[in-house]
C-alpha positions in Angstrom: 73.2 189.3 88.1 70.1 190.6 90.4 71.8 193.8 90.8 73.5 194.4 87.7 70.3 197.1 87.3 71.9 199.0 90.4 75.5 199.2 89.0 76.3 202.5 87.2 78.9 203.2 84.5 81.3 205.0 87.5 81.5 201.8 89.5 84.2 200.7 87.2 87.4 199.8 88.8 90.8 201.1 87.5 93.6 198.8 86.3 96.6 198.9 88.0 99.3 201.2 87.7 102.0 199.0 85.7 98.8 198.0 82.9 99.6 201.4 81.4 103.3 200.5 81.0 103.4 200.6 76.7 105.0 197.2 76.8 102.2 195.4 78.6 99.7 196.9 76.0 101.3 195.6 73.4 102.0 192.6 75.1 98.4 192.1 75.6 97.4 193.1 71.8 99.8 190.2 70.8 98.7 187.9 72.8 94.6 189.1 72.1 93.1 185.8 70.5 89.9 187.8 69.3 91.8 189.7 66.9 93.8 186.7 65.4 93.2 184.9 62.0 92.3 181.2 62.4 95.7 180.2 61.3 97.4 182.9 63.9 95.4 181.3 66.6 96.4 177.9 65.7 99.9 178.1 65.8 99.5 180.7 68.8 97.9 177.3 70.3 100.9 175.2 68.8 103.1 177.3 70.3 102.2 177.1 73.7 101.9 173.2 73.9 105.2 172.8 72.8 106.3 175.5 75.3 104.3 172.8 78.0 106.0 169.9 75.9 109.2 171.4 76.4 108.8 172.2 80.4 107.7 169.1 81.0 110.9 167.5 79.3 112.7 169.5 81.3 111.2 168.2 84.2 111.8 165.0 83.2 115.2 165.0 82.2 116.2 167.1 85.7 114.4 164.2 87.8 116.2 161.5 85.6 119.4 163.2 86.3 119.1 163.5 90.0 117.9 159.8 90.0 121.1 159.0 88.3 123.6 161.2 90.4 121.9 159.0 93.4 122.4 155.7 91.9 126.0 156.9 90.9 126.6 158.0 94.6 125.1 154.6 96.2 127.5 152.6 93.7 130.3 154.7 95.1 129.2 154.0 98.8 128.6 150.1 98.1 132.1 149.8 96.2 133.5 151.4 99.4 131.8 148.9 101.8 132.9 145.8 99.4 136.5 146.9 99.5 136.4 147.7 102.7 135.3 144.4 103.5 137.5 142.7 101.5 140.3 144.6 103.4 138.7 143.8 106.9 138.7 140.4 105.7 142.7 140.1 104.6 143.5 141.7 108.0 141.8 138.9 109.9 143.8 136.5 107.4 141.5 135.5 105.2 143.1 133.7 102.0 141.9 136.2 98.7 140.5 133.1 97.4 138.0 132.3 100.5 137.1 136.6 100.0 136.8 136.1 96.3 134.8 133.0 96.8 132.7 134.4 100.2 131.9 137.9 98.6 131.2 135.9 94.9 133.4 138.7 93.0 136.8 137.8 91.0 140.0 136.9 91.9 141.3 139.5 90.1 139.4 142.1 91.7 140.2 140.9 95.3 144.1 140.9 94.6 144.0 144.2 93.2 142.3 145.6 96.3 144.9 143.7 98.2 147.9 145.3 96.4 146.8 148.5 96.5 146.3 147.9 100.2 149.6 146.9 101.0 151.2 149.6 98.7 149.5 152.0 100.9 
């Protein structure tokens, strides 16, 4: 502020081009705090935390998603591994009730795998 006695009124520097676009300006009147009621700029202030509020969820619900499509896809690849196990195992000659026993999963389950492997 030491030189502020040297500037003169023509050292002003021009906005840019596009700040005369009529939609900016009135853009910028709407969005002018100082000429806002109390009331205006309170709900102005309302309006853009739940804007943030909203973002944020956003956010949230995206990451949550993508956490879930990669728990969904490593349930896919450790079912695969099981029954391919199990199907390893009934090669070698391994009773179902040893693989249901061994790999602590059902009977059920390991006949099922074991019918659709011999159907195919």
């Amino acid at each position: 502020m030491k030189v502020t006695h040297t500037l003169k009124e023509t050292n002003t520097s021009a906005p840019p081009e596009y700040w005369s676009e009529e939609w900016i300006q009135e853009a910028i009147k709407e969005l002018d705090l100082r000429n806002m009621t109390p009331m205006e700029r309170e709900y102005a202030a309302r309006q853009i935390v739940k804007a943030v509020m909203y973002n944020t969820s956003m956010k949230e619900r995206e990451e949550a998603m993508r956490e879930r499509d990669e728990a969904v896809q490593k349930i896919d690849e450790l079912t695969k591994q099981r029954t391919a196990s199990i199907i390893n195992l009934l090669v070698i000659g391994m009773a179902p009730e040893q693989i249901s026993d061994a790999l602590d999963m059902p009977l059920s389950e390991v006949l099922k795998i074991k019918n659709e492997h011999e159907g195919s």
